[in-house]
C-alpha positions as CSV (number, residue, x, y, z in Angstrom):
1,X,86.6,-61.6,-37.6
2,X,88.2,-60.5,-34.5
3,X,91.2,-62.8,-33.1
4,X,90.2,-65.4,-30.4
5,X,92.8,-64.7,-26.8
6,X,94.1,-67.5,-25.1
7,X,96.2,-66.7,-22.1
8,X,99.2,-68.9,-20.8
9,X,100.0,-68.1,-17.2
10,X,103.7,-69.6,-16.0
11,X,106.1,-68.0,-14.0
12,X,109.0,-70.1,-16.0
13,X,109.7,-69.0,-19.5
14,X,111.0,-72.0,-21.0
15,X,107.5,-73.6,-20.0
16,X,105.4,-70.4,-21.5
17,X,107.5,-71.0,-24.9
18,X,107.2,-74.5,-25.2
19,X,103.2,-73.9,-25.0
20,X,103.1,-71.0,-27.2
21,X,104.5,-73.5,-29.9
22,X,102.2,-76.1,-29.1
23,X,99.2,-74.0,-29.3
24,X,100.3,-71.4,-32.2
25,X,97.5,-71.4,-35.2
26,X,96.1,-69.0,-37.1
27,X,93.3,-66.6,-35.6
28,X,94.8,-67.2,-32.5
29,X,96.8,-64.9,-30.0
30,X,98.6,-66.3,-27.0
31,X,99.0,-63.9,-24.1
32,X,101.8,-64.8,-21.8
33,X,102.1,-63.8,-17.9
34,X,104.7,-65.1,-15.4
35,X,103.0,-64.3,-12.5
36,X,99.4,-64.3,-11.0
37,X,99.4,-60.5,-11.1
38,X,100.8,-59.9,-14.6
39,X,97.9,-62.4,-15.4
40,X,95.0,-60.5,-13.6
41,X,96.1,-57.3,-15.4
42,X,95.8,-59.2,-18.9
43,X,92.7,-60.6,-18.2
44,X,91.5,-57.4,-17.4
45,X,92.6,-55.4,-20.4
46,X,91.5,-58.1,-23.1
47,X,88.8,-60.7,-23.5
48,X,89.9,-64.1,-22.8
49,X,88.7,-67.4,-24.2
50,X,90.4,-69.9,-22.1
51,X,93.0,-69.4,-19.6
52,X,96.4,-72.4,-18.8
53,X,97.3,-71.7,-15.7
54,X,99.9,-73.4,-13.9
55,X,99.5,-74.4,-10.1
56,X,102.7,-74.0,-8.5
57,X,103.6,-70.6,-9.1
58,X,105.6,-68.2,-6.6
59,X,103.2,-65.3,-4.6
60,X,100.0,-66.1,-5.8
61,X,99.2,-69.9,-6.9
62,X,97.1,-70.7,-9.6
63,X,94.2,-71.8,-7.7
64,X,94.5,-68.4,-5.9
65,X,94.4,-66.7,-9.1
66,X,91.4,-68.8,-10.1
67,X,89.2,-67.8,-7.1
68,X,90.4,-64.1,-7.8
69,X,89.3,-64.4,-11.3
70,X,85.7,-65.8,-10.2
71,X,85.1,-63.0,-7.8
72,X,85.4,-60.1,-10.9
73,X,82.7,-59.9,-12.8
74,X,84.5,-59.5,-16.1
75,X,87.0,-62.5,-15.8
76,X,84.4,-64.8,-14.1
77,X,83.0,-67.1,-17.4
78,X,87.0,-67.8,-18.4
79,X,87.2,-71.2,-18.7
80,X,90.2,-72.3,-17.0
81,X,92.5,-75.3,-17.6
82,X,95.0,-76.2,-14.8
83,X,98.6,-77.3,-15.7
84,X,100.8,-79.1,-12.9
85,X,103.5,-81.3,-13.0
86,X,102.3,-83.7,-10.1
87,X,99.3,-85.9,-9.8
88,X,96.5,-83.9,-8.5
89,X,95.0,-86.1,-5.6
90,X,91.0,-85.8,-5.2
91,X,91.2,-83.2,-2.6
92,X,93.9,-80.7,-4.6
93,X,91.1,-81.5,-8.0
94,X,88.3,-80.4,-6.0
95,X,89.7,-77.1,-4.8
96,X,90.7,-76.7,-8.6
97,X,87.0,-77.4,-9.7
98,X,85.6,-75.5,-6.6
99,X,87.8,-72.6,-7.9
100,X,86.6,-72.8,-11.7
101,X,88.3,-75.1,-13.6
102,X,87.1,-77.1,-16.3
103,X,89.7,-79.7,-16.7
104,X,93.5,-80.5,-15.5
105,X,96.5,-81.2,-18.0
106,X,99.5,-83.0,-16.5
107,X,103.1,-82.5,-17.4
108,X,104.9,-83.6,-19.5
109,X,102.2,-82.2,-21.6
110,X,101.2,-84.6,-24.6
111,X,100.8,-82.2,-27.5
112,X,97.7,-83.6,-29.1
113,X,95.7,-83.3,-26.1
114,X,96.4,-80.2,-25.5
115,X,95.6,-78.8,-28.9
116,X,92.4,-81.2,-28.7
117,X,90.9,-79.5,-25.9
118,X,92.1,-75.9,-27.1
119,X,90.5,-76.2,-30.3
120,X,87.4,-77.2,-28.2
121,X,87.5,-73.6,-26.3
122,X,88.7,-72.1,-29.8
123,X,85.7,-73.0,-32.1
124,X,83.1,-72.1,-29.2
125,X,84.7,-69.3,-28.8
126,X,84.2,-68.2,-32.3
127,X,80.6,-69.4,-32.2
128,X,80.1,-66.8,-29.5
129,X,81.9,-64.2,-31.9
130,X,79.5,-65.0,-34.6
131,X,76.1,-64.9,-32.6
132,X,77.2,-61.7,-31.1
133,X,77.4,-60.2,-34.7
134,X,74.3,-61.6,-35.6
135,X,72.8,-60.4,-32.8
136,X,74.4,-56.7,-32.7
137,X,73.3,-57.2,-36.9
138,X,69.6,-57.8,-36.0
139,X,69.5,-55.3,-33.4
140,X,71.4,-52.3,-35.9
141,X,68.1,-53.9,-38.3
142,X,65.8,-53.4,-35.8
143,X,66.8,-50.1,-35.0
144,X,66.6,-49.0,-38.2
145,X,63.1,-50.8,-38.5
146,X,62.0,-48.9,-35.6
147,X,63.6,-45.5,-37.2
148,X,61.8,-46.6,-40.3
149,X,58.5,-47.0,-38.5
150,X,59.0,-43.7,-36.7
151,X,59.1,-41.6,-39.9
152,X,56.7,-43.3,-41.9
153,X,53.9,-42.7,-39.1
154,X,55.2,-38.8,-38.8
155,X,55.5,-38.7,-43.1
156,X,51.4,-40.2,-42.3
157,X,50.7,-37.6,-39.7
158,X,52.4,-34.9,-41.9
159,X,50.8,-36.2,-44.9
160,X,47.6,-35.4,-43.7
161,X,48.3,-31.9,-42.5
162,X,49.5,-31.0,-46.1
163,X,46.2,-33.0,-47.9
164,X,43.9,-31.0,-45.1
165,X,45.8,-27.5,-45.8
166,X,45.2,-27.0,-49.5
167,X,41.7,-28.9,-48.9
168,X,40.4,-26.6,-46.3
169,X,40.1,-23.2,-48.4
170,X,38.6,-25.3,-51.1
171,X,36.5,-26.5,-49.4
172,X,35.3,-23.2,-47.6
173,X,35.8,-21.5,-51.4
174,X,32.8,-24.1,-52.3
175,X,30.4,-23.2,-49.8
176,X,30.8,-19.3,-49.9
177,X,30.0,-20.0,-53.9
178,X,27.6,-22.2,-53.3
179,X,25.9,-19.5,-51.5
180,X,26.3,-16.7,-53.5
181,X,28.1,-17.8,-56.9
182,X,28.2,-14.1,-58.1
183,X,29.8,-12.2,-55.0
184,X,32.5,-9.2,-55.4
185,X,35.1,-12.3,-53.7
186,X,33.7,-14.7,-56.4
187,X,36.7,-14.0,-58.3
188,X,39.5,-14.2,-55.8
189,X,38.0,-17.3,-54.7
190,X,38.2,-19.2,-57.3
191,X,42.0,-18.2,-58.1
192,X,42.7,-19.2,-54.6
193,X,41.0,-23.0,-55.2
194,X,43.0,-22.9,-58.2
195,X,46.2,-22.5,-56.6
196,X,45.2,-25.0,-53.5
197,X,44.5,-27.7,-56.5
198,X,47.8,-27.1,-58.0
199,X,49.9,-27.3,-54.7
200,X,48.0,-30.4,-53.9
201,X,48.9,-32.0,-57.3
202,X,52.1,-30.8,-56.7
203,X,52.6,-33.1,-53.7
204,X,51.3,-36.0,-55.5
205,X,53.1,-35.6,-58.3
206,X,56.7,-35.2,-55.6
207,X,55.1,-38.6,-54.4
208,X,55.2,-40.6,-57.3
209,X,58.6,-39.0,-58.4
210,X,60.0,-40.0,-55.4
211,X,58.7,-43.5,-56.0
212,X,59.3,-43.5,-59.6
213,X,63.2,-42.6,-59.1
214,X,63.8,-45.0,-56.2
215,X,62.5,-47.6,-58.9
216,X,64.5,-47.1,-61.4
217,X,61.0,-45.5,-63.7
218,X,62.3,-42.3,-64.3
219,X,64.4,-41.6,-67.8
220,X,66.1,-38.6,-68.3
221,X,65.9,-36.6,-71.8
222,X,69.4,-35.3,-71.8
223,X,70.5,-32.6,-73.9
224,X,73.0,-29.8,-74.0
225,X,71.3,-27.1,-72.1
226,X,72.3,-23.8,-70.7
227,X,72.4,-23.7,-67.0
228,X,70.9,-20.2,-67.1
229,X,67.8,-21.6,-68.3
230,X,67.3,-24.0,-65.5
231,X,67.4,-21.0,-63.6
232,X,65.1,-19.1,-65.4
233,X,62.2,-22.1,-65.5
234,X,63.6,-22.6,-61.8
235,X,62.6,-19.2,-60.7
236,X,59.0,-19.0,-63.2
237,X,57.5,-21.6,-61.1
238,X,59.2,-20.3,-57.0
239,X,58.9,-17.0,-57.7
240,X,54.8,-16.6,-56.5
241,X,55.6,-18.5,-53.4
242,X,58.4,-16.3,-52.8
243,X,56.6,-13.3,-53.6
244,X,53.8,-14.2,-51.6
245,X,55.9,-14.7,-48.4
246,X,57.5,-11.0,-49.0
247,X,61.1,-12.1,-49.3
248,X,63.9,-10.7,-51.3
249,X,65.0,-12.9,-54.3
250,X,68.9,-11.6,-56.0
251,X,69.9,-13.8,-58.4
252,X,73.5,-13.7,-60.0
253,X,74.8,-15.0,-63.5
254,X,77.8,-15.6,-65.0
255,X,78.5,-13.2,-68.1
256,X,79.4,-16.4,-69.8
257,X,77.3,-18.8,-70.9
258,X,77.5,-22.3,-69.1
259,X,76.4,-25.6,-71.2
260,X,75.6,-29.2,-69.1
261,X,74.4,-32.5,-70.7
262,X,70.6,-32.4,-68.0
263,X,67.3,-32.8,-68.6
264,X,66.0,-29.4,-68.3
265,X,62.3,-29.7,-66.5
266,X,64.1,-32.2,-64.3
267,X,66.7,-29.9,-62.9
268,X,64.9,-26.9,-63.2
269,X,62.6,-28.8,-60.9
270,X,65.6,-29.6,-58.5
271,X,66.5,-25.8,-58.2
272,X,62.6,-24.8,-57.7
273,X,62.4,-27.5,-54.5
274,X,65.1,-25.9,-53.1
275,X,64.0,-22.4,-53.7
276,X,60.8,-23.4,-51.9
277,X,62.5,-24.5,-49.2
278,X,64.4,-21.3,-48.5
279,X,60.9,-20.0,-48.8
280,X,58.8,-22.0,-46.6
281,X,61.5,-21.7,-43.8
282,X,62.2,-18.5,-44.1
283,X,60.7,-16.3,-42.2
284,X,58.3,-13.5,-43.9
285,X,60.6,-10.6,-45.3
286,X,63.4,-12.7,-45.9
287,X,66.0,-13.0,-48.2
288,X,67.2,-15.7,-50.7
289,X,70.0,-15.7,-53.0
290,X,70.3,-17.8,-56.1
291,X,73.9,-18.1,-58.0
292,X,75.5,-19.6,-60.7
293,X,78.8,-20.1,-61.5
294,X,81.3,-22.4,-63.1
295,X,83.7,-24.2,-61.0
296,X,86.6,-26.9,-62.0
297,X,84.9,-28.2,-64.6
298,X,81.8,-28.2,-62.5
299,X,78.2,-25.8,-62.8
300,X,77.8,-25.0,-59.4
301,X,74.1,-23.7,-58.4
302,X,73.9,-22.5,-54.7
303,X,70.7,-21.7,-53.3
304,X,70.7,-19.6,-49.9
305,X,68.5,-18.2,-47.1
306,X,68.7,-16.2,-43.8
307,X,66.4,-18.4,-42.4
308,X,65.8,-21.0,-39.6
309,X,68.8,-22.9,-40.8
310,X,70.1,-26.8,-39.9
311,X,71.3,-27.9,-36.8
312,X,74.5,-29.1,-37.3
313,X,73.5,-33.1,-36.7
314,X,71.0,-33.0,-39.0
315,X,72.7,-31.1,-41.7
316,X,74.3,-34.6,-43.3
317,X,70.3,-36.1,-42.9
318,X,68.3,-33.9,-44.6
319,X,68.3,-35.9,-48.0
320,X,66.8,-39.4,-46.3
321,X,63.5,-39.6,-47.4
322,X,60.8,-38.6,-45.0
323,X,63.2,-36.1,-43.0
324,X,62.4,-34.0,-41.0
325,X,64.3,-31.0,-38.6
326,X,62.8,-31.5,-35.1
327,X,64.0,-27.9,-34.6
328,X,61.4,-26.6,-37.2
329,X,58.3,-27.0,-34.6
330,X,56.5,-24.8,-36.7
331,X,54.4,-27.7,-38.3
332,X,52.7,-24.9,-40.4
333,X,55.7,-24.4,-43.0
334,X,54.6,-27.6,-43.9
335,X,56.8,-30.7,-46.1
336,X,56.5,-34.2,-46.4
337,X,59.9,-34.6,-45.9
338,X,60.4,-35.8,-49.6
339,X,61.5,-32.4,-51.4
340,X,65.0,-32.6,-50.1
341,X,65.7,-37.0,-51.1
342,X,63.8,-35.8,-54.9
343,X,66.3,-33.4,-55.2
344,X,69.6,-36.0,-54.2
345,X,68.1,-38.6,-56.4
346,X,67.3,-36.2,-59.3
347,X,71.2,-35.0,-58.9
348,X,72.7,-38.2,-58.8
349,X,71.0,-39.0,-61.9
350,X,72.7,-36.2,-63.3
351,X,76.1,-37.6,-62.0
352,X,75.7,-34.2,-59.8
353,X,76.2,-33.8,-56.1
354,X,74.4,-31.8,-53.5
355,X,75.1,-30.6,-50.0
356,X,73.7,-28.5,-47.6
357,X,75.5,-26.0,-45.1
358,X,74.4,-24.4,-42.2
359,X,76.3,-22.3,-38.9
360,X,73.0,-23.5,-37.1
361,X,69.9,-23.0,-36.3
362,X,68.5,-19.7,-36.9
363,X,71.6,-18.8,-39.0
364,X,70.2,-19.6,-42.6
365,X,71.6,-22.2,-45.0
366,X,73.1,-22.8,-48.1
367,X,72.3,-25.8,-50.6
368,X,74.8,-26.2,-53.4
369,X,74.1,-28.3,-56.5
370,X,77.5,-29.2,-58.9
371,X,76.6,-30.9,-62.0
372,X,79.5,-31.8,-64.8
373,X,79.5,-29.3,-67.3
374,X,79.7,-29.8,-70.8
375,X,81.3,-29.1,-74.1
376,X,80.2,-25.6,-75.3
377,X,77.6,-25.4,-78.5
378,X,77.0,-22.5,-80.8
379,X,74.6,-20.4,-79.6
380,X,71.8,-19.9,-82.0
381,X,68.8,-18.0,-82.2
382,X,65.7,-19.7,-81.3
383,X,63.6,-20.8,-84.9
384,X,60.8,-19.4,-85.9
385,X,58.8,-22.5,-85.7
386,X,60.2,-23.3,-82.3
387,X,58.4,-19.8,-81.2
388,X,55.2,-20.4,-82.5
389,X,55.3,-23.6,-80.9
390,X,55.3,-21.8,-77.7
391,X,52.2,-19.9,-78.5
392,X,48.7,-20.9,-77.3
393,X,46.4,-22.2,-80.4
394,X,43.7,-19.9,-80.9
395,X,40.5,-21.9,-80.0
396,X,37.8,-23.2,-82.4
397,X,34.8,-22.0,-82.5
398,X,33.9,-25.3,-84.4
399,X,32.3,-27.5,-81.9
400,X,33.3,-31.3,-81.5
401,X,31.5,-34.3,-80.7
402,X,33.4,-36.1,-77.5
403,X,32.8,-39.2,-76.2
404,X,33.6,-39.3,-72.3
405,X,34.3,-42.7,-71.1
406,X,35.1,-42.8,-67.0
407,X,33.6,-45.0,-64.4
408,X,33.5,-42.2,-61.9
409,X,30.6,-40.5,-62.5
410,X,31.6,-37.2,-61.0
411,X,35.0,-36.9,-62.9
412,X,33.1,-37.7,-66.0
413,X,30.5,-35.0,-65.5
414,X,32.7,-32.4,-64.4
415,X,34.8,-33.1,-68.2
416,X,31.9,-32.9,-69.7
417,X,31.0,-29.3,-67.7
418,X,34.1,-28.5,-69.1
419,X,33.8,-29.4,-72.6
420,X,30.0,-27.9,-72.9
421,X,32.0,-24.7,-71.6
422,X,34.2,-24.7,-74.6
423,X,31.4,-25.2,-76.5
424,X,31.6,-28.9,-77.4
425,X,28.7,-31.3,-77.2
426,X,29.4,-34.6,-74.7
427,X,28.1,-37.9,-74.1
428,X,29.4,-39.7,-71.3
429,X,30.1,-43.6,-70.5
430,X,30.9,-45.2,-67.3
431,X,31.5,-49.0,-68.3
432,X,34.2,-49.4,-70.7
433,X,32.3,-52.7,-72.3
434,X,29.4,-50.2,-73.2
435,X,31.8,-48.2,-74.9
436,X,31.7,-49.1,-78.4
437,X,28.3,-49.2,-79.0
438,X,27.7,-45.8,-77.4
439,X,30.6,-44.4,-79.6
440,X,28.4,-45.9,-83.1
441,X,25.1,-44.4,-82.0
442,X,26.8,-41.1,-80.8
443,X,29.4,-40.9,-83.8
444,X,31.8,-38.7,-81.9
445,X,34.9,-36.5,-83.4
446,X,37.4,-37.3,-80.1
447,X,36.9,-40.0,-77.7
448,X,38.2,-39.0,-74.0
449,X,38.9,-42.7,-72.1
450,X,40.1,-43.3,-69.1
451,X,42.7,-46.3,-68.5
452,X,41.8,-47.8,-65.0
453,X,38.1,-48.8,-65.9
454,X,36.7,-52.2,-64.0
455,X,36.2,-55.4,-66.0
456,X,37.6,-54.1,-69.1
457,X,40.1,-51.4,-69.1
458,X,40.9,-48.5,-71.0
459,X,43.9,-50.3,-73.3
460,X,41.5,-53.0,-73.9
461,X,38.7,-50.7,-75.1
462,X,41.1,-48.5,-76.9
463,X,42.4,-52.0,-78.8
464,X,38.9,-52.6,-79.6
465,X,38.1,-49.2,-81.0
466,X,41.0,-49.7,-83.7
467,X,40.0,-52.8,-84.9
468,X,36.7,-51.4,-85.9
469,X,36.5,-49.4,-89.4
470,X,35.0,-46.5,-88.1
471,X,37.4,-46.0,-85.7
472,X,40.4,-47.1,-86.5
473,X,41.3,-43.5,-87.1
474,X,39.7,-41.6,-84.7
475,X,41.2,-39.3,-82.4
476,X,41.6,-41.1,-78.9
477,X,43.0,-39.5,-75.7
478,X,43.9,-41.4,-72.5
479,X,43.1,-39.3,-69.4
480,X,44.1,-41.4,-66.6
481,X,45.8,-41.0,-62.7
482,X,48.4,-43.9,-64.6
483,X,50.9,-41.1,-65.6
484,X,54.0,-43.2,-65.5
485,X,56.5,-43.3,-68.7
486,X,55.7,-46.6,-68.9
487,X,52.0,-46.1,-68.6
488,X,52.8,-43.6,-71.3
489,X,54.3,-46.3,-73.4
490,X,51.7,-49.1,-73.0
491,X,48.9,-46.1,-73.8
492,X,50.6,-45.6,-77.3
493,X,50.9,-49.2,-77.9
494,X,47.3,-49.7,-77.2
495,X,46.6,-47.6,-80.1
496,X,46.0,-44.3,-77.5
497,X,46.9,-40.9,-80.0
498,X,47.7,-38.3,-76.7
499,X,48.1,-39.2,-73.2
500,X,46.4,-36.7,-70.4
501,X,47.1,-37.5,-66.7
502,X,44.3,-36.4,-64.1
503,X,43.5,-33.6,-62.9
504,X,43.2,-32.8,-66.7
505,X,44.0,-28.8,-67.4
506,X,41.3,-26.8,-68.7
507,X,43.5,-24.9,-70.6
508,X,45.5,-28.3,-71.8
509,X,41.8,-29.6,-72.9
510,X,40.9,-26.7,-75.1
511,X,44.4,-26.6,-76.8
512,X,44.0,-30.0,-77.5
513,X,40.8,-30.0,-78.9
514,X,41.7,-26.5,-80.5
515,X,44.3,-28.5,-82.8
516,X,42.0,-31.7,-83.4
517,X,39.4,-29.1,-84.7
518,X,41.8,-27.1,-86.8
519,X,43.4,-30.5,-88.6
């Protein structure tokens, strides 16, 4: 805490030292003036808790200096203590009242007064100190509420201009089918739905990361990886936004191989929301560069663009969560404003750093991710079994009996479109308590059950499934919105074989099912 300022005002020394020893404690800081005008120009350059001033000085008296101090505004509320060396008579303490003071002190000065009524003045004084903080403390809080409250209403508006984007065509792409199913744009439509549904589970699934990280939820699976291939899954999933906004993608790589200790989806996911960025504010025709390199004991990955670039104030503010550059009016490029903190928090988990770099707006950017590098490993070819791994199964043409068990009636029926497309025969279930005994009359190979059902959930049903004989072995997948690693971990407990979060891939279905068929 700041020091409290008394101010001693005497125009003879030997009086301004014998105070100063009187009143000398710690926290405390004794200004001395031997003159009325030495003493307004103190007063005015530091802030005072309690002037001694005496009354007979030479030039200007104390009183004089009193009704001087009451007329500025900043040295008016000094509480003022007159010393003098005669007996004030009523008329002499009423000009000394009139002129501000709160109490007289007579010479010879007994020392425990004194300090009595100075450690009055002292401790108020550093009550004031301490409700100022707290009051400048709940302001800065409010502040920051009120910036809070800002963003979160613009991440809402935002949020709902990225929701109606991928939305809109699929929506339109349903009506123009529903209309004529089997025209020449039948096709292209249904690709483009297909890519609207994955960008929109894209920015679900950068919502609950975000969430997931900022709680602690997230585990890494570390390994020694080369940093090449983060740039190569980096640049698989970018490289159709890129292509489809025209721009010019270089990439350069070392000629040495560079190993780090990272989870390789999780960074490769780092790189690919930064390559999106240089993509989304770029304009069309643009061009990005993407380099590696290896750098005091560091793998450095820089991602750059030529295009709208970062004001300069904002440049240290881009990672905060819900961010966004005023200067990008162009509300079309879209964002949530949560790309950007994923990536910091990813990095940091990483014991990595990340910083962007910009001349200004208009003049492009660069993002640069370090991450520690690790010991080198022998570099061996790639198993056999490991590449087969990596190829699709061949689907079955032997057909499966599948229990569907989902309380929403539309996302179990479109499943079971799905599995009667691969040739599968469905039954479907909307109350987990009915489960069971549908599942004896129907006798089915795979039983797909969702995990959020009402009255009796999904780990409840699943619990009860294994403790019947004839199904204590059957094949039971959990496809669920609960896609958590611990939702994962409280599926397998439950007795769950395979865990599926919604919207459940076609293709991930079939392979699935392709590999229950074939065991």
């Amino acid at each position: 805490m700041k020091p409290v300022y008394f101010l001693l005002v005497d125009d003879l020394e030997e009086n301004l030292l014998s105070l100063e020893a009187l009143m000398r404690r710690d926290g405390l800081v004794l200004l001395k003036a031997r003159s009325g005008d030495e003493a307004l120009e103190l007063l005015l350059q530091n802030d005072v808790a309690l002037a001694l001033v005496d009354v007979q000085m030479p030039g200007l008296n104390g009183f004089e200096l009193a009704e001087l101090m009451r007329g500025n505004e900043r040295t008016r509320r000094v509480p003022i203590i007159f010393v003098t060396a005669g007996n004030a008579d009523s008329p002499r303490r009423f000009r000394g009242y009139e002129a501000g003071a709160v109490d007289f002190i007579y010479k010879p000065i007994e020392a425990d007064i004194l300090r009595s009524k100075a450690d009055v003045f002292f401790e108020l004084y550093r009550q004031r100190q301490q409700i100022a903080a707290q009051r400048d403390e709940l302001k800065s809080r409010s502040d920051e509420l009120e910036e809070s409250d800002r963003r979160k209403d613009e991440f809402l508006a935002t949020l709902a201009h990225e929701l109606r984007n991928p939305l809109a065509p699929v929506r339109h792409g349903l009506d123009i089918l529903r209309k004529n199913p089997d025209g020449a744009d039948a096709a292209n439509i249904r690709d483009m739905m297909d890519r609207q549904l994955a960008h929109l589970v894209r920015l679900i699934d950068d919502l609950l990361d975000v969430s997931r990280v900022s709680q602690g939820k997230i585990e890494l699976r570390k390994e020694k990886i080369q940093a090449a291939d983060v740039i190569g899954a980096a640049v698989e999933t970018s490289q159709p936004l890129i292509d489809a906004a025209r721009h010019l993608l270089t990439i350069d790589m070392p000629p040495e191989p560079i190993w780090i200790d990272a989870d390789l989806t999780r960074l490769a996911q780092v790189v690919s929301n930064l390559l999106n960025n240089a993509t989304k504010y770029t304009p069309e025709g643009g061009r990005i560069g993407l380099s590696l390199c290896a750098d005091g004991g560091e793998a450095v990955i820089a991602v750059s663009d030529n295009g709208l670039g970062i004001p300069r104030e904002m440049q240290s503010k881009v990672f905060q969560l819900f961010a966004q550059v005023e200067h990008h009016a162009d509300r079309a490029r879209g964002g949530l404003g949560i790309g950007l903190a994923l990536v910091r928090q990813l990095v940091a988990m990483h014991d990595g750093t990340v910083s962007a770099e910009s001349p200004g707006a208009g003049k492009g950017s660069v993002f640069t991710v370090r991450i520690p590098v690790a010991d080198a490993v022998a570099d061996t070819a790639q198993s056999q079994d490991q590449a087969e791994e990596k190829v699709s199964m061949p689907v079955s043409a032997e057909p499966l009996k599948v229990l569907v068990v989902d309380d929403t009636f539309e996302v179990a029926q479109m499943v079971g479109w799905m599995l009667e497309e691969m040739g599968h025969e469905f039954h479907l279930v909307h109350d987990g308590r009915q489960a069971l005994q549908a599942a004896r009359e129907f006798e089915p190979d795979v039983i797909l059950l969702d995990i959020g059902l009402p009255v009796m959930d999904g780990y409840a049903v699943c619990r009860a499934f294994r403790q019947d004989d004839q199904f204590k072995d059957s094949l039971i997948i959990a496809q669920t919105g609960w896609g958590q690693d611990r939702d994962k971990t409280l599926a397998g407990e439950a007795g769950f074989d395979h865990h599926l979060v919604k919207p459940v891939a076609y293709d991930d279905l079939e392979r699935l099912l392709a590999e229950t068929a074939a065991s």
